[in-house]
Kinemage of the C-alpha trace (Angstrom):
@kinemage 1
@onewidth
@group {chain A} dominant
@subgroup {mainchain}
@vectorlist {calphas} color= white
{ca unk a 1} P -5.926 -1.352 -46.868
{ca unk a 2} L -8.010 1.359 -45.185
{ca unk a 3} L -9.278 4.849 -46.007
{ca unk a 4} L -7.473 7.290 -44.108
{ca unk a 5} L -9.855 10.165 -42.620
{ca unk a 6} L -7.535 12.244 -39.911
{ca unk a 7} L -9.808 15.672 -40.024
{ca unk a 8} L -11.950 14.878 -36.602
{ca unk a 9} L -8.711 15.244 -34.558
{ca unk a 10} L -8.536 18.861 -36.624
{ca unk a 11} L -10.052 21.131 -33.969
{ca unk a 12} L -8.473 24.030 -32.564
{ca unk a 13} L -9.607 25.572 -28.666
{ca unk a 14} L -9.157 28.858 -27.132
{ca unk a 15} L -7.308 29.530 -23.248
{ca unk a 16} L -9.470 28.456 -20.522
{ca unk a 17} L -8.190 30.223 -16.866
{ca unk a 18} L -10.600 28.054 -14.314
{ca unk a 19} L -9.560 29.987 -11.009
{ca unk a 20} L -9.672 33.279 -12.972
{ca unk a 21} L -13.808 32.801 -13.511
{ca unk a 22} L -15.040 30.879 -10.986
{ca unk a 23} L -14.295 32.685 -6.836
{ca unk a 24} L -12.735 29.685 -4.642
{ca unk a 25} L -14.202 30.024 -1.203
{ca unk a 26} L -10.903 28.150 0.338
{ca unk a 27} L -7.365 27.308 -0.512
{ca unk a 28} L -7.516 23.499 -1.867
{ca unk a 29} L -10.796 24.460 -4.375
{ca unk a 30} L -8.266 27.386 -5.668
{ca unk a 31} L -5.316 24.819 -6.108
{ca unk a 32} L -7.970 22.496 -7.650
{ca unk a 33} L -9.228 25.087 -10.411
{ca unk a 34} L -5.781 25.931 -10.859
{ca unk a 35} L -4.247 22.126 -11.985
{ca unk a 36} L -8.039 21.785 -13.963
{ca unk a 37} L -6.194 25.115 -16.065
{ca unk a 38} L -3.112 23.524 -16.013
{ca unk a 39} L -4.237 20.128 -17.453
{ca unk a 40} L -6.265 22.146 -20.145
{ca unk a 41} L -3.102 24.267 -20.957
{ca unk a 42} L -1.382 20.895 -22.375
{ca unk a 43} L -4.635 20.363 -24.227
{ca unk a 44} L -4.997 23.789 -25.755
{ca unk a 45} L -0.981 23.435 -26.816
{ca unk a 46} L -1.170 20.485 -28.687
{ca unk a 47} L -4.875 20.864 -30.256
{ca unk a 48} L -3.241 24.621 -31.464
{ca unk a 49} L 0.494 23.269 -32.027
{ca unk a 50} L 1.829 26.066 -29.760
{ca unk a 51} L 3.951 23.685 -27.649
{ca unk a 52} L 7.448 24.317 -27.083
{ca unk a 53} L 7.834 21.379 -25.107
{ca unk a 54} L 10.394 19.241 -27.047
{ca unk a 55} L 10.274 15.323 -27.815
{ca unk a 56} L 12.067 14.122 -25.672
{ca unk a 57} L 10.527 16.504 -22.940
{ca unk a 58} L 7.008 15.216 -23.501
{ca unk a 59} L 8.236 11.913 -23.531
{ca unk a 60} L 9.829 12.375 -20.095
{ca unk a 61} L 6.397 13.593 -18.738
{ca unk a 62} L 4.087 10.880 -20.319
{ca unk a 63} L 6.374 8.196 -18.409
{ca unk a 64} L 8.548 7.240 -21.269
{ca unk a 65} L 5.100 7.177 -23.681
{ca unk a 66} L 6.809 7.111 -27.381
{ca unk a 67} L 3.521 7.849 -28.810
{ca unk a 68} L 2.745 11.444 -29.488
{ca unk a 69} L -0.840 10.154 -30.127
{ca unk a 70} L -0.265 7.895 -26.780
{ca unk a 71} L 0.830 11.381 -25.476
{ca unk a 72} L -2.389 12.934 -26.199
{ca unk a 73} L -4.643 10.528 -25.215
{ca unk a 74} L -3.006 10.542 -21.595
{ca unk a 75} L -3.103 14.500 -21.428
{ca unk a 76} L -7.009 14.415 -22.109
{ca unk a 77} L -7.283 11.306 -19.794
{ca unk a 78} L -5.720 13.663 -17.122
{ca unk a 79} L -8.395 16.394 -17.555
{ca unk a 80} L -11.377 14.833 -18.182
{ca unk a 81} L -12.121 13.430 -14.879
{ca unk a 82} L -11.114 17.276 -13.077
{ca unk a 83} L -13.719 18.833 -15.661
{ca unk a 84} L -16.293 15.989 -14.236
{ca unk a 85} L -15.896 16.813 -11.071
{ca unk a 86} L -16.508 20.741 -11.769
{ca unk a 87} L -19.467 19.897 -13.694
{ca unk a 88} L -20.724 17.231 -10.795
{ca unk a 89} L -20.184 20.242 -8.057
{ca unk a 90} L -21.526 22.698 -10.043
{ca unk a 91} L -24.500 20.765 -11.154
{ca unk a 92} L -25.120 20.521 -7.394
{ca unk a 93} L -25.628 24.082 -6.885
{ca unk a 94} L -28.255 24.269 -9.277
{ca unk a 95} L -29.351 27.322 -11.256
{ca unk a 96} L -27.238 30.288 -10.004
{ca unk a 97} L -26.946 33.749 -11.762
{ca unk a 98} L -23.528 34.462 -10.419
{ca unk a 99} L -22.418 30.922 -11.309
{ca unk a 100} L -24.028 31.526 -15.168
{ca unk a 101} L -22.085 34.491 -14.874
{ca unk a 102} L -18.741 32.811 -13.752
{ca unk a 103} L -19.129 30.049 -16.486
{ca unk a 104} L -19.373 32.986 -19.311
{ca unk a 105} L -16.895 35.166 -18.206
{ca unk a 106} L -14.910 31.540 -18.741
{ca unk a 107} L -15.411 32.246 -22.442
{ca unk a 108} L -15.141 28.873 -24.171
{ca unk a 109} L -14.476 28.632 -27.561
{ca unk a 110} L -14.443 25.973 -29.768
{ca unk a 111} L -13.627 26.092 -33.887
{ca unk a 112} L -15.185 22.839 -35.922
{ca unk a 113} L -13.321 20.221 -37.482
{ca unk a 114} L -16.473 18.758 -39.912
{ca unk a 115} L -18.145 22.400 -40.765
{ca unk a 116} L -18.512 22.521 -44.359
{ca unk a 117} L -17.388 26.225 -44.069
{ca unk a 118} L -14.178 25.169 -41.873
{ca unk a 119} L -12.330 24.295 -45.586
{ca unk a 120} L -13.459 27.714 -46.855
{ca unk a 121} L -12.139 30.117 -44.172
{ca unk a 122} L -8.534 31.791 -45.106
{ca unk a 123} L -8.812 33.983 -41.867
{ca unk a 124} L -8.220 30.855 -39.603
{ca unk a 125} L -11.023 28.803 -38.148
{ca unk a 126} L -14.074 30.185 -36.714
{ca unk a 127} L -14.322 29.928 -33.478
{ca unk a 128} L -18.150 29.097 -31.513
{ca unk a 129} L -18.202 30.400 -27.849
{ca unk a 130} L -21.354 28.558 -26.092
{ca unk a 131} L -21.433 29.560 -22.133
{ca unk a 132} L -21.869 25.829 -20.683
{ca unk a 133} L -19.305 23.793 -19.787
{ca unk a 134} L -21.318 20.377 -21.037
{ca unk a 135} L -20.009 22.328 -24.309
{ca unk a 136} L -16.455 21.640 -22.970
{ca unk a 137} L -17.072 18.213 -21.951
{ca unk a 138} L -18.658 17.248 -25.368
{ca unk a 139} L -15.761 18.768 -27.802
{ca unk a 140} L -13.285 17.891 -25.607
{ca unk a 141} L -14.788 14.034 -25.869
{ca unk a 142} L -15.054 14.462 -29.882
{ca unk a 143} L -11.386 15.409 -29.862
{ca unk a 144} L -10.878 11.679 -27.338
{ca unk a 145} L -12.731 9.770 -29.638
{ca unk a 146} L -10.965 11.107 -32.218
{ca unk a 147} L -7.710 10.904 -30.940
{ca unk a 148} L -8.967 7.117 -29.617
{ca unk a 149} L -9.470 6.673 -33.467
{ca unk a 150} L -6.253 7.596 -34.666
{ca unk a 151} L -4.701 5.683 -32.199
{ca unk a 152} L -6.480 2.295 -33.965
{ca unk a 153} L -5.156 3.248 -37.244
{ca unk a 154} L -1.215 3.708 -35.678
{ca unk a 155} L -1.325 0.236 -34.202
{ca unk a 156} L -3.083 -1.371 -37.194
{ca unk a 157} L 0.002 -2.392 -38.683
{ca unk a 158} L 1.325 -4.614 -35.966
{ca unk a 159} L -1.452 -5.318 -33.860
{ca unk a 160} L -5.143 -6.102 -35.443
{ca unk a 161} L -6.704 -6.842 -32.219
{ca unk a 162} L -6.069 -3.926 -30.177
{ca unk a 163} L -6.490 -1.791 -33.162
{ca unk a 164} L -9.969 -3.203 -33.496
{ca unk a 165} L -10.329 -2.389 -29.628
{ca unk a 166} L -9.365 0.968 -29.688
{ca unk a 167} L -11.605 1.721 -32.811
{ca unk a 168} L -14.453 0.110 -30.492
{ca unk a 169} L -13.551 2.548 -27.583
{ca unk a 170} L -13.895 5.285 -29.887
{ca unk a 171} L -17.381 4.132 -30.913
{ca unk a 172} L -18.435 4.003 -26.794
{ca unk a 173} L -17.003 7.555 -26.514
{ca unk a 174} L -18.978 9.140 -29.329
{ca unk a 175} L -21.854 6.929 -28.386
{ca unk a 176} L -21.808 8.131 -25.119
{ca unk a 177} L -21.826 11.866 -26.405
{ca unk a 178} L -24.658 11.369 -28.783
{ca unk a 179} L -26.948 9.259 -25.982
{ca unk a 180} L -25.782 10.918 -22.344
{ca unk a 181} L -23.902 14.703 -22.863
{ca unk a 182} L -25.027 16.654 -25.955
{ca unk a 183} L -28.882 16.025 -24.988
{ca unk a 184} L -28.922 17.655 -21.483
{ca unk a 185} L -27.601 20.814 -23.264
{ca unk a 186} L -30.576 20.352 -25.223
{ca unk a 187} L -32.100 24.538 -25.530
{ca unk a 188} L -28.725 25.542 -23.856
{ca unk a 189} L -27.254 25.396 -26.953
{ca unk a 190} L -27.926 28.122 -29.768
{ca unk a 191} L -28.487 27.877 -33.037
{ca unk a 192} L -25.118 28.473 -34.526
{ca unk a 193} L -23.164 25.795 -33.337
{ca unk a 194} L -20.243 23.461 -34.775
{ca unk a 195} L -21.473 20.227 -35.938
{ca unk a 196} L -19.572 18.242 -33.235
{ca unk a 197} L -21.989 19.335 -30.908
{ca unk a 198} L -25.246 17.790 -32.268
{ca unk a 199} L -25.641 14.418 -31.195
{ca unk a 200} L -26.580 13.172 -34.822
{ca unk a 201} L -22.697 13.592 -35.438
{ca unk a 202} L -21.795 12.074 -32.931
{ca unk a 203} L -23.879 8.999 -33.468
{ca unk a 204} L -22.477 9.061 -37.173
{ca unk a 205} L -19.156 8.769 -35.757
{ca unk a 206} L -19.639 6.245 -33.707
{ca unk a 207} L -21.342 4.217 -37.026
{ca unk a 208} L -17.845 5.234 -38.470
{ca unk a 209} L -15.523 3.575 -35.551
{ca unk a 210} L -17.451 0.650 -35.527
{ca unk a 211} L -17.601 -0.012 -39.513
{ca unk a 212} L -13.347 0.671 -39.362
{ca unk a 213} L -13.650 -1.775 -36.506
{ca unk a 214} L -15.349 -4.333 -38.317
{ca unk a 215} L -13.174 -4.030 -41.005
{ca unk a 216} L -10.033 -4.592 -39.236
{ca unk a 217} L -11.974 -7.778 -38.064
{ca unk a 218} L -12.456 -8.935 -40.857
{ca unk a 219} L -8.649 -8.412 -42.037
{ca unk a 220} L -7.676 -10.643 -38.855
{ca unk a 221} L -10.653 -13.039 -39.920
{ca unk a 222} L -9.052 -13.212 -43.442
{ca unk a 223} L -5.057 -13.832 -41.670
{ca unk a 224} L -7.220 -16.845 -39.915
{ca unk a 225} L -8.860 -18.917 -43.679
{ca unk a 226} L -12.075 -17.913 -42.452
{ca unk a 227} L -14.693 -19.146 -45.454
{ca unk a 228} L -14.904 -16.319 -48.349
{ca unk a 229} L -18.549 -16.865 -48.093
{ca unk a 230} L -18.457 -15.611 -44.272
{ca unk a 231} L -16.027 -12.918 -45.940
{ca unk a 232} L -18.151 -11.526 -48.288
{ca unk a 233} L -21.362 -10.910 -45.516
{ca unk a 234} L -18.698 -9.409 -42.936
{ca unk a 235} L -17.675 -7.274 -45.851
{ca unk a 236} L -20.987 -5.587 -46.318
{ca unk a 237} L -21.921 -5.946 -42.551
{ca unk a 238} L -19.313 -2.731 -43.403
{ca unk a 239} L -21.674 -1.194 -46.220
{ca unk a 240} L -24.503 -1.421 -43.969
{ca unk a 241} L -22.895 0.360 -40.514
{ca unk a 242} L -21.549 3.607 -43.274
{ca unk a 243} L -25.450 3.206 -45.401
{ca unk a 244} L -27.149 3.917 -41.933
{ca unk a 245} L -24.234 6.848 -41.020
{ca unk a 246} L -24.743 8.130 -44.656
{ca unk a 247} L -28.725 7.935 -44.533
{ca unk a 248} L -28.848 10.171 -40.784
{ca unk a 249} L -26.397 12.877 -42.414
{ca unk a 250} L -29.170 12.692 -45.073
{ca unk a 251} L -32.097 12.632 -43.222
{ca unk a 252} L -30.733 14.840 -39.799
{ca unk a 253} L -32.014 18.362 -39.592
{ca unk a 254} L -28.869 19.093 -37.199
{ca unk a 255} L -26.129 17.863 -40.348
{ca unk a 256} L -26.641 20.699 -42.712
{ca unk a 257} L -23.186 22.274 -42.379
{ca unk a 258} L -21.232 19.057 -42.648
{ca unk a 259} L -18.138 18.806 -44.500
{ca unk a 260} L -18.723 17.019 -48.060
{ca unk a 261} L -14.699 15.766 -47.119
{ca unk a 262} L -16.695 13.400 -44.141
{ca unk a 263} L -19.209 12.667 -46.848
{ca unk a 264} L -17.049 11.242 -49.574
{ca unk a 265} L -15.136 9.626 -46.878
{ca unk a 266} L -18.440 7.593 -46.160
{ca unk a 267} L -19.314 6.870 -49.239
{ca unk a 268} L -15.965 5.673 -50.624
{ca unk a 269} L -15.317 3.648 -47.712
{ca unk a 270} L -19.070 2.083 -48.903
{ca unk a 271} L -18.497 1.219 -52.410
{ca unk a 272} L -15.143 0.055 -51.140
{ca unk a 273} L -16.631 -2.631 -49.163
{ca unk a 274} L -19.086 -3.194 -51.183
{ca unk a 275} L -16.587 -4.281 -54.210
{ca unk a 276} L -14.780 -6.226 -51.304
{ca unk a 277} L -17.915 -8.335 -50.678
{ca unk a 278} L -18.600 -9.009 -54.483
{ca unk a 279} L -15.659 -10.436 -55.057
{ca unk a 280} L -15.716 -12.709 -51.934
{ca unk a 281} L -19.056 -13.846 -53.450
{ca unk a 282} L -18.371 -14.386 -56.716
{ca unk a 283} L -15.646 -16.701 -55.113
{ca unk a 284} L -18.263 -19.066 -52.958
{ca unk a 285} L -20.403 -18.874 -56.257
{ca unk a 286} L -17.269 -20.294 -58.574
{ca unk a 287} L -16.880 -22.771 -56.056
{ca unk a 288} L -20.345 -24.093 -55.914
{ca unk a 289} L -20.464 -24.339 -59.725
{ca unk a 290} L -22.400 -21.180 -60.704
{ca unk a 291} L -19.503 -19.212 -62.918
{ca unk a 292} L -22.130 -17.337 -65.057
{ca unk a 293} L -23.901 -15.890 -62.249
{ca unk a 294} L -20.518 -15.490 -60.329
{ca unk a 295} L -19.270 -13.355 -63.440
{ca unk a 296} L -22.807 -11.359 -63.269
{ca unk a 297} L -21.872 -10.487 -59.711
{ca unk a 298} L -17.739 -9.064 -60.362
{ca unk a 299} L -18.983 -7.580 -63.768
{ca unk a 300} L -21.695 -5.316 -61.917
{ca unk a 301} L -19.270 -4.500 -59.062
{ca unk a 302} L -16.482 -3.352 -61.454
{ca unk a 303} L -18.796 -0.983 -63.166
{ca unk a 304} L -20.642 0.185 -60.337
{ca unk a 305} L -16.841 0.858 -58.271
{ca unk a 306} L -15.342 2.630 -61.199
{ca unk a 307} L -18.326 5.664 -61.314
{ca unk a 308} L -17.385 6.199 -56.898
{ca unk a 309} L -13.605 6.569 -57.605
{ca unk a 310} L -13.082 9.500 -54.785
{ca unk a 311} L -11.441 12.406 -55.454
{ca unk a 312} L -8.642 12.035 -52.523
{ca unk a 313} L -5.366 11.121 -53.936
{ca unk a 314} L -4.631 8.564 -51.375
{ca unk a 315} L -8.025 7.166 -51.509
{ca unk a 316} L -7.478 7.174 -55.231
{ca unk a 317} L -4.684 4.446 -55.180
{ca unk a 318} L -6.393 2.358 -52.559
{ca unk a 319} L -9.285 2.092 -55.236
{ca unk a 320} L -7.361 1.400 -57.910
{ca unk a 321} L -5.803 -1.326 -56.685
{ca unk a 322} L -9.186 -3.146 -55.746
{ca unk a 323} L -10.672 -2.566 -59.031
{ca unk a 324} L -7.266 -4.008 -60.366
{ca unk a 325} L -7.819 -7.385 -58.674
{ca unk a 326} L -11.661 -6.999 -59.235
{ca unk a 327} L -11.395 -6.852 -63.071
{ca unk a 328} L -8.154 -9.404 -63.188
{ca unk a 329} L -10.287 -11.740 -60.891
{ca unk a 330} L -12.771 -11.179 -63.443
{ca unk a 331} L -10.859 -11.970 -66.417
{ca unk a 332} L -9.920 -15.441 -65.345
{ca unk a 333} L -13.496 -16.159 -64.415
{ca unk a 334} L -14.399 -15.134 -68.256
{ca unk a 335} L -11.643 -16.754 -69.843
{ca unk a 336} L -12.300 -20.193 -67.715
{ca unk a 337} L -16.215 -19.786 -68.281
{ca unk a 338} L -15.564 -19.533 -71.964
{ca unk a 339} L -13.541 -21.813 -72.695
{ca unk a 340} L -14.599 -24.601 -69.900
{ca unk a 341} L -17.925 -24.162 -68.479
{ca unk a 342} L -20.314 -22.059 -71.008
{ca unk a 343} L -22.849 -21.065 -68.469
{ca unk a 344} L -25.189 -17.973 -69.820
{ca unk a 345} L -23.619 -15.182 -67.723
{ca unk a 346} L -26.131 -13.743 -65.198
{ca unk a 347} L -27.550 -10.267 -64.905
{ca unk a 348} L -30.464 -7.974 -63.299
{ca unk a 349} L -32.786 -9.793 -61.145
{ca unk a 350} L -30.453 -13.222 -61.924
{ca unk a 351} L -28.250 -11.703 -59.406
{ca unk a 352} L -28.133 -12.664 -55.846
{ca unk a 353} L -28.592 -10.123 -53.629
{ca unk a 354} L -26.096 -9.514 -51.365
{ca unk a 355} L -26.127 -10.335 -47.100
{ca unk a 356} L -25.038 -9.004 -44.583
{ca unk a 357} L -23.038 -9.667 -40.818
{ca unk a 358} L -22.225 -7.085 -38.272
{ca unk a 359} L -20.351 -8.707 -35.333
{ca unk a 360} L -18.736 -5.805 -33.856
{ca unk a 361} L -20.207 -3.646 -30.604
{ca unk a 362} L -19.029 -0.382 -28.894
{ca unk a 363} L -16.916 -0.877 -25.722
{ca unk a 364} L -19.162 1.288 -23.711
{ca unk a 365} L -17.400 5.075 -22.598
{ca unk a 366} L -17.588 4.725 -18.682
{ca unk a 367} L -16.620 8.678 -17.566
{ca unk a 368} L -14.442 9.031 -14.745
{ca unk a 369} L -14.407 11.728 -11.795
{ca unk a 370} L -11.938 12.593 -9.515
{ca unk a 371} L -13.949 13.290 -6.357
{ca unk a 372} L -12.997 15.999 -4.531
{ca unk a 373} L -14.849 18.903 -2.584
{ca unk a 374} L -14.810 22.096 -4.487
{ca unk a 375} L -16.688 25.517 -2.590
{ca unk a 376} L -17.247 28.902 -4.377
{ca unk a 377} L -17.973 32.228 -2.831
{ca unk a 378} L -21.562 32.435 -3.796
């Protein structure tokens, strides 16, 4: 079973009116602004929960799409390749005043989903207005990859494969963010800015997707008898993808204000994995006669899970249960190594240390424009 970390998907927008900023210098660049604020208008009434659309409505739309996550991931699909080719045609024109003026007056505002303070606010979220639409292109792909990511955790129960697939996507998005869209905003940006729009976060998230997507590997790996020994260096192929997304929100100037929720999450997934990977070798140790050292290995783990047991109810239960079959897993080994064997039991530097795998990659984020001519009275 995995942790369960919904609060990227948490952000909230403000209205964006496209044809009421920017001056269309003919009639198809006006209708062409105009469905660019339409297809944002289903964004901005999800994202806020202002919809009055009902269920069967939205199904109708999305083609018979049961999926309100499906649902979503179609509305931003429909959007993001009008807002590319704004950008693309704007880009064109190259530093304009009356165009910097156009894109403020649009006024975007975006509130934070991984802020430390977003937890702490009982006015409602804050809301950041930056005057660049490479700001709207970045949050709105954070909320795709996040949306992408929730998606891989609703299909996870029937389908391991394409779960694994759409954590992967995820992983390409927020890759792409971190490596290709946050950096050209680079001095654009100001200070006082959510989280989700430094590309350190991004990068962490895409360490996330690909850890979750490695995990669900490794549950399909475990459906298939693949060795335990193989198990246990998949297992903390896991620890090492969330150490190096736990060591940048350490070492990252640009992750000061980060929510200590996306922390624990991190960390628990860690020691999670980590305990996951013990016991798998402590298994191949039994097996190739070394019980004393194999006891060493679940003894250590046991202790060393039961001082990380998260806070998060949910979370709570998942540990629980893995310390359960950790220390009954245990028990046997004692009771046999007692009894049968009488092997000193191992500890410190006796210990193995443990290896790891990673086998999983992004599936790269290829962005998508709708070409078509745009002209503005400039």
């Amino acid at each position: 079973m995995m942790l369960q970390f919904p609060d990227p998907v948490k952000l909230k927008t403000r209205k964006l009116v496209f044809e009421e900023a920017y001056a269309a210098r003919d009639s198809a660049t006006l209708e062409q602004l105009k469905e660019l604020s339409s297809k944002r208008r289903v964004i901005e009434e999800f994202i806020n929960e202002s919809s009055s659309i009902t269920e069967a409505i939205a199904r109708e739309m999305s083609g018979g799409l049961t999926s309100q996550v499906q649902q979503d991931l179609q509305r931003l699909e429909g959007y993001l390749p009008l807002l590319e080719n704004l950008i693309f045609h704007i880009d064109l024109i190259g530093s304009n005043g009356q165009m910097v003026r156009w894109t403020s007056d649009l006024k975007i505002r975006w509130s934070s989903a991984l802020s430390s303070s977003s937890f702490f606010n009982l006015l409602g979220p804050k809301f950041f207005q930056i005057d660049n639409l490479r700001f709207e292109l970045g949050m709105t792909l954070f909320l795709y990859g996040a949306i992408l990511r929730e998606r891989a955790s609703e299909v996870l129960p029937t389908d391991l494969v394409q779960s694994a697939t759409f954590f992967r996507e995820a992983a390409g998005v927020y890759h792409h963010l971190a490596n290709e869209v946050l950096p050209s905003l680079g001095p654009a940006l100001p200070a006082e800015r959510p989280p989700e729009a430094f590309s350190s976060v991004s990068t962490v998230m895409s360490l996330i997707c690909l850890a979750e997507a490695q995990a669900v590997t490794i549950r399909k790996a475990e459906e298939k008898g693949t060795a335990i020994g193989l198990l246990a260096k998949l297992h903390h192929g896991v620890t090492q993808l969330l150490d190096e997304a736990n060591g940048l929100l350490n070492t990252s100037s640009e992750c000061r204000d980060i929510s200590s929720r996306l922390v624990e999450f991190i960390l628990s997934c860690k020691s999670l994995h980590e305990l996951r990977s013990q016991k798998y070798l402590a298994g191949t140790l039994k097996i190739a006669g070394q019980v004393g050292v194999a006891v060493g290995v679940l003894r250590v783990a046991v202790i060393n899970v039961q001082k990380k047991i998260p806070g998060e109810e949910s979370w709570k239960s998942v540990f629980r249960k893995e310390i359960d079959d950790a220390s009954e897993m245990l028990r046997k080994f004692e009771h046999e190594n007692e009894f049968v064997w009488h092997e000193k039991i191992a500890t410190g530097d006796e210990l193995p240390l443990p290896q790891g795998n990673k086998i999983v990659s992004f599936i790269p984020y290829i962005p998508k424009r709708w070409e078509r001519e745009l002209a503005f009275k400039i």
